[in-house]
N, C-alpha and C positions, 0 to 999 in steps of 0.2 A: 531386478534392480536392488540394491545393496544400498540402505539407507544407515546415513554416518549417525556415529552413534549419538553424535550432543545432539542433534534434529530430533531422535528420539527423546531422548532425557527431557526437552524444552516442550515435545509433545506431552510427555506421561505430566510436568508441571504444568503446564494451561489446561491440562484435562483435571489436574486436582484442584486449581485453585478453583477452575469455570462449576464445578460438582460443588464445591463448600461454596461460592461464596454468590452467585448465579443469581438463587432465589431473590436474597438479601440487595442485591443490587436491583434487578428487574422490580422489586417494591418500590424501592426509591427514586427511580427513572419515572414508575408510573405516577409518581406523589407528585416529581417536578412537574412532568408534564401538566395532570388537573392542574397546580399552580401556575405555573407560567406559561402553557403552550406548546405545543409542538416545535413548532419553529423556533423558539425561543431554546427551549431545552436541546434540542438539535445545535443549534449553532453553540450555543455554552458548552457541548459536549465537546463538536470539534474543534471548538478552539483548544480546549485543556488536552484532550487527548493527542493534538497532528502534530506535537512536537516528540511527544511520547513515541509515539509510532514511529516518525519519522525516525530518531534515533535507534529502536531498534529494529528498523530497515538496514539503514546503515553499520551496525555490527552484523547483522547478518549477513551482508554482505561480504565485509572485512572477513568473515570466518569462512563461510564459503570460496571466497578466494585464495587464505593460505591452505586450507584443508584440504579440497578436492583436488586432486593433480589436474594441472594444462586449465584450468579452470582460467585464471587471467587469460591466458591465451585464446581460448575460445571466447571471451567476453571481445575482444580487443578483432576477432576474428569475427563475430557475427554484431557486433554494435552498429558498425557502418549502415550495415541491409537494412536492421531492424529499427534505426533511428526514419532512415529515410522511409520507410513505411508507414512508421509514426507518423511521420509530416505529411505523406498521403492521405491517409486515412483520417489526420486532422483536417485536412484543407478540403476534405469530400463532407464529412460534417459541420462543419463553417456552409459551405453551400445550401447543403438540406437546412441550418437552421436557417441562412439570410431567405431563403428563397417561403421558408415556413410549412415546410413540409410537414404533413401531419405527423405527430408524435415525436420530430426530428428533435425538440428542445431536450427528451430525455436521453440521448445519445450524448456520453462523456466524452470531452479529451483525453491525449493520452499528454501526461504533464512531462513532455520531451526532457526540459531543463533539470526538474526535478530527477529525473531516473539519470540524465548524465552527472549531477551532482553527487548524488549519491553512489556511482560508481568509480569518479574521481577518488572523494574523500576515502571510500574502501579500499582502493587502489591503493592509496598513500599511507593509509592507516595499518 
């Protein structure tokens, strides 16, 4: 398999900034948490951070789509299967947690609306 070459470049940058700056971070994660909590610092993280993320989902996406040939085409071609599977597989975990199967609450959804959004906006973009 022949990986494009910006996928590399974005790899060799998150492996440099993750090497410098790693340390310095993992201190101050550990400082907030003795401060405020686990859960506290968890949820401050993902707020500040899912928009972050989220947006460079979404370029990724958009470059993926113009760069790789037939790439739209197979998204457009396997979305259908793969949404409806999503909805399976959520509708089977809704079950196990209504019913309260053991351990069943740590089984995630798969956030359907969010991956069709995000493939929209790349679409268009």
């Amino acid at each position: 398999m022949v990986v494009p070459q910006f996928l590399k470049e974005i790899a060799y940058q998150v492996y440099h900034v993750a090497t410098k700056q790693a340390p310095e971070a993992a201190r101050a994660i550990v400082a907030e948490v003795q401060k405020q909590g686990a859960i506290a610092t968890a949820s401050n993280y993902y707020h500040s951070y899912k928009p972050v993320a989220e947006q460079i989902i979404y370029q990724g996406w958009a470059k993926i789509l113009t760069v790789v040939p037939y790439a739209p085409q197979l998204v457009d071609l396997a979305a259908p299967g793969a949404k409806f599977s999503a909805q399976q597989y959520n509708q089977l975990a809704t079950v196990l947690k209504e019913k309260h199967v053991p351990l069943s609450f740590f089984i995630p959804l798969v956030p359907i609306q969010r991956i069709e959004e995000a493939t929209k906006i790349a679409q268009a973009g």
